[in-house]
PARO-743828 format. One record per atom (N, C-alpha, C): y, z, x. Coordinates in pm, whole numbers, padded with zeros to 5 digits, always signed. Atoms other than C-alpha are relative to their C-alpha. Layout:
N
YZX ...
This chain:
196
-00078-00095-00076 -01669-16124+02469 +00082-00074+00103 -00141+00052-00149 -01334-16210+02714 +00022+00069+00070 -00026-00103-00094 -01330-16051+03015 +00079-00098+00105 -00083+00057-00050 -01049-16147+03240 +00038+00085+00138 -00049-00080-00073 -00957-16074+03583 +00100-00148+00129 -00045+00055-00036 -00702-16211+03814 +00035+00039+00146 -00008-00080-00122 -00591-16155+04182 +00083-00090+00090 -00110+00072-00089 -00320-16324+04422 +00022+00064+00125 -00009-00008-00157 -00290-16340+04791 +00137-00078+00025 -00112+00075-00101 -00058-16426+05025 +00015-00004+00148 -00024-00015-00161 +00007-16485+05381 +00103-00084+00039 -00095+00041-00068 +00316-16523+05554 -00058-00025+00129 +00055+00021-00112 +00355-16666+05893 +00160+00064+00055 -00060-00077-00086 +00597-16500+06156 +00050-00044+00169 +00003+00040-00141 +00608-16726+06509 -00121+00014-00012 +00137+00000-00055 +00315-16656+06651 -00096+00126-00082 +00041-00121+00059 +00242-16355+06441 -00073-00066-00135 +00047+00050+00164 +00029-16394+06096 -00036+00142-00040 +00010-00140+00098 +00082-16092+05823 -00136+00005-00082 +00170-00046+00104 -00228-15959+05669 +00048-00065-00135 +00040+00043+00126 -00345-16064+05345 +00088+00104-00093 -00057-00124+00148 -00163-15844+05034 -00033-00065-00118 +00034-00015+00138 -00279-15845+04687 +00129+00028-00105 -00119+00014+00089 +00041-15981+04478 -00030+00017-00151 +00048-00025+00135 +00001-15840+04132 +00137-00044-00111 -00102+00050-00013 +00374-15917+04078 +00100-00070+00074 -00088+00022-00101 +00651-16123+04198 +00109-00053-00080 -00131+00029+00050 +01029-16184+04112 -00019-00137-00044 +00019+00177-00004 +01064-16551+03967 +00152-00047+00065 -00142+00026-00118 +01351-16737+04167 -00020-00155-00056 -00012+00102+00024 +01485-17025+04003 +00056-00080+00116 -00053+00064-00055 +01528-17347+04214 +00002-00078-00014 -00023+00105-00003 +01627-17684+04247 -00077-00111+00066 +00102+00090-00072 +01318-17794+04450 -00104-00039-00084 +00110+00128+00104 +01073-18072+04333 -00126+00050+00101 +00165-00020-00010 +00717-17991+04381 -00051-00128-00049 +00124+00147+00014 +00466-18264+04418 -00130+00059-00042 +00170-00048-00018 +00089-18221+04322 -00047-00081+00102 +00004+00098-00079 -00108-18338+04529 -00070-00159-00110 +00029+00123+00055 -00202-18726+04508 -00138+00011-00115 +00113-00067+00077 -00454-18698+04221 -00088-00212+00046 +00079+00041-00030 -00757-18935+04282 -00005-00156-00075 +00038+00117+00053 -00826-19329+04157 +00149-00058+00051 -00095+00069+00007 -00505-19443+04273 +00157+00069-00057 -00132-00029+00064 -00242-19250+04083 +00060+00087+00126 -00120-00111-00100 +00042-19105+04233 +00013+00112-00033 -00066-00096+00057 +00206-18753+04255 +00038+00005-00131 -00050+00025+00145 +00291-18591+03970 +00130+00130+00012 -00069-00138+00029 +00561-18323+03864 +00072+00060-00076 +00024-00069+00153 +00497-18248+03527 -00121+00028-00012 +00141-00042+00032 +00209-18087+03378 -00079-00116-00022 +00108+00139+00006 -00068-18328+03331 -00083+00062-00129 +00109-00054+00081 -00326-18290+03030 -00131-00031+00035 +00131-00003-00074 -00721-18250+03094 -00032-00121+00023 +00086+00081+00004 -00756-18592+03037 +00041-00104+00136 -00024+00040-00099 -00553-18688+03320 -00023+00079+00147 +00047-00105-00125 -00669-18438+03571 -00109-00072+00078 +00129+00017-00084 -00839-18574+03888 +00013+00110+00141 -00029-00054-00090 -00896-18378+04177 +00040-00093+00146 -00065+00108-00115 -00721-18489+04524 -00119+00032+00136 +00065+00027-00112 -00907-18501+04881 -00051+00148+00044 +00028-00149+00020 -00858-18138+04930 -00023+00111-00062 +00086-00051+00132 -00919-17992+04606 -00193-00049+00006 +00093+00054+00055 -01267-18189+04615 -00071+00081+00157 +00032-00080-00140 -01324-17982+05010 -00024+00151-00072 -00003-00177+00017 -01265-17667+04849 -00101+00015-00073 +00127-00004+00016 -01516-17715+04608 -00122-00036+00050 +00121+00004-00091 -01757-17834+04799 -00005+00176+00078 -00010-00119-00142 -01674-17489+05069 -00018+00105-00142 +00012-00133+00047 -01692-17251+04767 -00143+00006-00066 +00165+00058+00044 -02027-17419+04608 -00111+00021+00103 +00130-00068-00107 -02185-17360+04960 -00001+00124+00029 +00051-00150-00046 -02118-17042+05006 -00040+00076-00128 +00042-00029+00118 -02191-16969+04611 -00178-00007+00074 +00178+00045-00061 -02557-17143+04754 -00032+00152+00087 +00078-00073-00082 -02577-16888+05024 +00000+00156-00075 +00016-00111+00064 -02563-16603+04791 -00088-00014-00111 +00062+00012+00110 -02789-16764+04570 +00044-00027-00168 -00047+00000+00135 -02579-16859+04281 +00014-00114-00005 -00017+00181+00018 -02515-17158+04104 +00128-00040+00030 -00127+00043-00022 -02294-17423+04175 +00119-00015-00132 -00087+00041+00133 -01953-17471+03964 +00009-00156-00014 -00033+00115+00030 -01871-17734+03798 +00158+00008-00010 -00139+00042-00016 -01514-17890+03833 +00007-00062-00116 -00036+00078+00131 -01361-17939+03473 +00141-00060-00016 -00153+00049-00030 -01072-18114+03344 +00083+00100-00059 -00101-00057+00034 -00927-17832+03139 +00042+00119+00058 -00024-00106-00067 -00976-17540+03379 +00109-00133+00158 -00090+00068-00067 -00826-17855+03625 +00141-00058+00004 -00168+00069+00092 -00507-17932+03423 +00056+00114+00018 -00044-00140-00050 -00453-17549+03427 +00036+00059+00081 -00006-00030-00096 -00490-17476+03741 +00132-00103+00109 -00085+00093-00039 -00288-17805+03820 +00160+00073-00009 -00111-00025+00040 -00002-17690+03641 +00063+00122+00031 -00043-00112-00053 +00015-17354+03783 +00083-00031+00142 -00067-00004-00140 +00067-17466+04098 +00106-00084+00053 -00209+00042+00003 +00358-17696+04033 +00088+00078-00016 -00125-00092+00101 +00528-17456+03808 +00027+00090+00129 -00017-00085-00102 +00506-17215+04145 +00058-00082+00128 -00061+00067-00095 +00616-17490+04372 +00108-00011-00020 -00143+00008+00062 +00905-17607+04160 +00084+00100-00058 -00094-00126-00037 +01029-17276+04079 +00032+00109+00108 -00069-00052-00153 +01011-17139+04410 -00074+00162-00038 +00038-00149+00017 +00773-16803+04297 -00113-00012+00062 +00155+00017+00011 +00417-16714+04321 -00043+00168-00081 -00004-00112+00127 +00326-16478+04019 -00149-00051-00073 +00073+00004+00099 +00017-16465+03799 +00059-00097-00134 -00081+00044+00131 +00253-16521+03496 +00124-00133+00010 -00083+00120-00012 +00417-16842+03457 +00160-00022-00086 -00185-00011+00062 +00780-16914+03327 -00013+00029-00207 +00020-00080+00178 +00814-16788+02952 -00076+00093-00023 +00089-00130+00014 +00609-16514+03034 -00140-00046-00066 +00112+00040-00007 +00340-16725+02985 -00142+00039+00088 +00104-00056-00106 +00002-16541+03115 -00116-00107+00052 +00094+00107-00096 -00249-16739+03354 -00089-00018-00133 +00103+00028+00144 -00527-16690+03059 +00066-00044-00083 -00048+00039+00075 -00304-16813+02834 +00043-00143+00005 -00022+00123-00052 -00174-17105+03030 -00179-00095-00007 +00110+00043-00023 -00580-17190+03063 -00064-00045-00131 +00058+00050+00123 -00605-17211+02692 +00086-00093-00064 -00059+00105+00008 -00330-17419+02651 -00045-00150+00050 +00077+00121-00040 -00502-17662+02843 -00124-00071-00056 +00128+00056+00048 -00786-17708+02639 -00145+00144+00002 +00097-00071+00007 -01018-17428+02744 +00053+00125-00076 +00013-00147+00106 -01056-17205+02436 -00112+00114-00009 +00090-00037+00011 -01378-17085+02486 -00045+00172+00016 -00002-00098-00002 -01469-16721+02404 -00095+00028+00130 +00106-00046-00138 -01626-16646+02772 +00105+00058+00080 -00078-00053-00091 -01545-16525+03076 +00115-00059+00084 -00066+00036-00055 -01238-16604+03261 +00057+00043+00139 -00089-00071-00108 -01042-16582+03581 +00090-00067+00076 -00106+00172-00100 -00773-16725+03858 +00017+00090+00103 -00072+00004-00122 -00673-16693+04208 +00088-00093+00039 -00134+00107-00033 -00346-16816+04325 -00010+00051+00171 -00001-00020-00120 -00269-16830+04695 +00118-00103+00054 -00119+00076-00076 +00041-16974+04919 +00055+00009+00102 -00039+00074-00164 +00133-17115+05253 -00088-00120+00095 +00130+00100-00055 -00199-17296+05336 +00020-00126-00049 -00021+00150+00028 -00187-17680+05343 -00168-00055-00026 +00134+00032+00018 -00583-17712+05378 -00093+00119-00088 +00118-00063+00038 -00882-17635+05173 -00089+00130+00053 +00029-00121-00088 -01027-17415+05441 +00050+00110+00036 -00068-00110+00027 -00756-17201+05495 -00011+00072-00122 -00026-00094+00159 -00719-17119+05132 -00111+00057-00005 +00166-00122+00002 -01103-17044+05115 -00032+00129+00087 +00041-00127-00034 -01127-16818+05395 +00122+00090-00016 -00104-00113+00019 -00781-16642+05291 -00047+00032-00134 +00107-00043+00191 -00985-16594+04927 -00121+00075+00049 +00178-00007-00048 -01321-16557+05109 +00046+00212+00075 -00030-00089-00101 -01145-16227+05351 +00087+00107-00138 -00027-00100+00065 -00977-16050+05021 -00072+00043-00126 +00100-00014+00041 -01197-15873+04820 -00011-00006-00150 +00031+00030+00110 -01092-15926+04475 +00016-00155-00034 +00003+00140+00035 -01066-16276+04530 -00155-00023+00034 +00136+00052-00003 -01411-16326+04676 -00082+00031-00120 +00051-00014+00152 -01510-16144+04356 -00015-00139-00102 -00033+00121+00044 -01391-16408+04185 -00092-00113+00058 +00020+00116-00066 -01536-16689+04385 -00161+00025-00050 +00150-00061+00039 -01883-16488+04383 -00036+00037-00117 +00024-00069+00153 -01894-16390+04014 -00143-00071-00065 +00073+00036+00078 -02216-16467+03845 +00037-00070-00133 -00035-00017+00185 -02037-16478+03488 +00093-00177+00035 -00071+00140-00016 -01826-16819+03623 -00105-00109+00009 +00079+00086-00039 -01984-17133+03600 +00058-00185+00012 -00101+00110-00033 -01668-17380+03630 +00065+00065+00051 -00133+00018-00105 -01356-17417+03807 +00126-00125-00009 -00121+00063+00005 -01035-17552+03797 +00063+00015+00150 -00082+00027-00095 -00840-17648+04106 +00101-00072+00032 -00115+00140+00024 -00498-17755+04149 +00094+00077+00168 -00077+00037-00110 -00261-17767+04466 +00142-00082-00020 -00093+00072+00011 +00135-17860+04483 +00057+00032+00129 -00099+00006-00149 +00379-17916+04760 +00131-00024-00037 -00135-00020+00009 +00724-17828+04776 +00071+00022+00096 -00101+00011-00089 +00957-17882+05065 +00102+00123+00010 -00145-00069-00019 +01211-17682+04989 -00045+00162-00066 +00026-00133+00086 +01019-17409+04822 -00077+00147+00128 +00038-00097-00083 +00923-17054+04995 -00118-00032+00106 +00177-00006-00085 +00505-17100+05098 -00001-00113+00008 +00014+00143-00010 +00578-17487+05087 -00144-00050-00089 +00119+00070+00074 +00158-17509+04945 -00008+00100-00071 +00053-00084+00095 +00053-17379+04630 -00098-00001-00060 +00182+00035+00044 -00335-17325+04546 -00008+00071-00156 +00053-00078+00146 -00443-17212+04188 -00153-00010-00025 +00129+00041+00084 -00819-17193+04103 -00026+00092-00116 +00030-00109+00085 -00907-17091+03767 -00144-00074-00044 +00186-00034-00008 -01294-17008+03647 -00053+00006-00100 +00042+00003+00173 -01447-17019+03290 -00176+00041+00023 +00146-00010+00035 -01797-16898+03183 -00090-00126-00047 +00066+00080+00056 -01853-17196+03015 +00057-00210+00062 -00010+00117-00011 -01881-17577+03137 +00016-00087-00095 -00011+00086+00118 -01676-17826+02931 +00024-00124+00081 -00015+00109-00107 -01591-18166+03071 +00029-00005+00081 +00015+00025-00152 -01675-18249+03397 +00169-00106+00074 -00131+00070-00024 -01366-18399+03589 -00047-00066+00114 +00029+00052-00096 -01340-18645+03848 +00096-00003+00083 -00089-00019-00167 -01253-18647+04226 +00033-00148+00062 
């Protein structure tokens, strides 16, 4: 059985003001001319800003915070920890370029490509459960968690029993709207472990 659920946040900033959380279920796509970076992925390699495949997926400094911050509070609810894979990590990677470098933040990726769909492109085929949270403006790990942690179909997500991996990817774009772009996506089933 595939059960799928998805959920997107956002938070603008304002001066001194910060806009509540909203639950983006859609958003216009807005082609642009800005380069999105991922972040530095881990062993030495540089930015990237093209998709990557699972086998090149490492997580970066702050990707490897967030899991840690969502694994402890998984702990304090008594659930298990995820595991960080490479094909829910390639996935999730690539989301959040494609949203840097086109300047959106949407579930659905360019060609009308759907998040679950993008996740099986990557490698994870596996008939289980799935899911993703996207999120944008936050530069740190912590932010993104407690702007996930404070809306309630994302903490779903985070808290789900039925998940037992994770994908996490992060890009940066200068010139693009939220400047950071978070993606985590979630699988029932643990396939290769990835490294930080």
């Amino acid at each position: 059985m595939t059960t799928t659920t998805a959920t997107g946040a956002i938070r603008r900033s304002r001066g001194a003001r910060t806009a509540t959380l909203a639950l983006v279920t859609l958003a216009l796509l807005v082609s642009s001319a800005a380069t999105a970076v991922a972040a530095p992925r881990g062993g030495g390699a540089g930015p990237t800003t093209a998709p990557i495949s699972a086998t090149q997926y490492r997580c970066d400094v702050e990707e490897k915070a967030f899991l840690k911050l969502i694994n402890n509070y998984r702990a304090t609810k008594g659930l298990k920890a995820l595991r960080l894979t490479k094909t829910l990590g390639a996935a999730a990677d690539h989301h959040s370029v494609e949203m840097a470098t086109r300047n959106y933040f949407s579930h659905t990726l360019a060609g009308d490509v759907t998040w679950s769909q993008n996740i099986k492109n990557h490698g994870y085929t596996y008939n289980t459960y799935r899911g993703e949270n996207i999120a944008a403006g936050n530069s740190t790990a912590l932010a993104t968690f407690n702007q996930w942690k404070n809306s309630p179909g994302h903490n779903a997500n985070m808290l789900s029993p039925n998940f037992n991996a994770i994908g996490i990817g992060r890009a940066y774009a200068a010139t693009s709207t939220y400047k950071t772009y978070w993606t985590t996506t979630f699988g029932g089933y643990q396939d290769a472990a990835a490294v930080c």
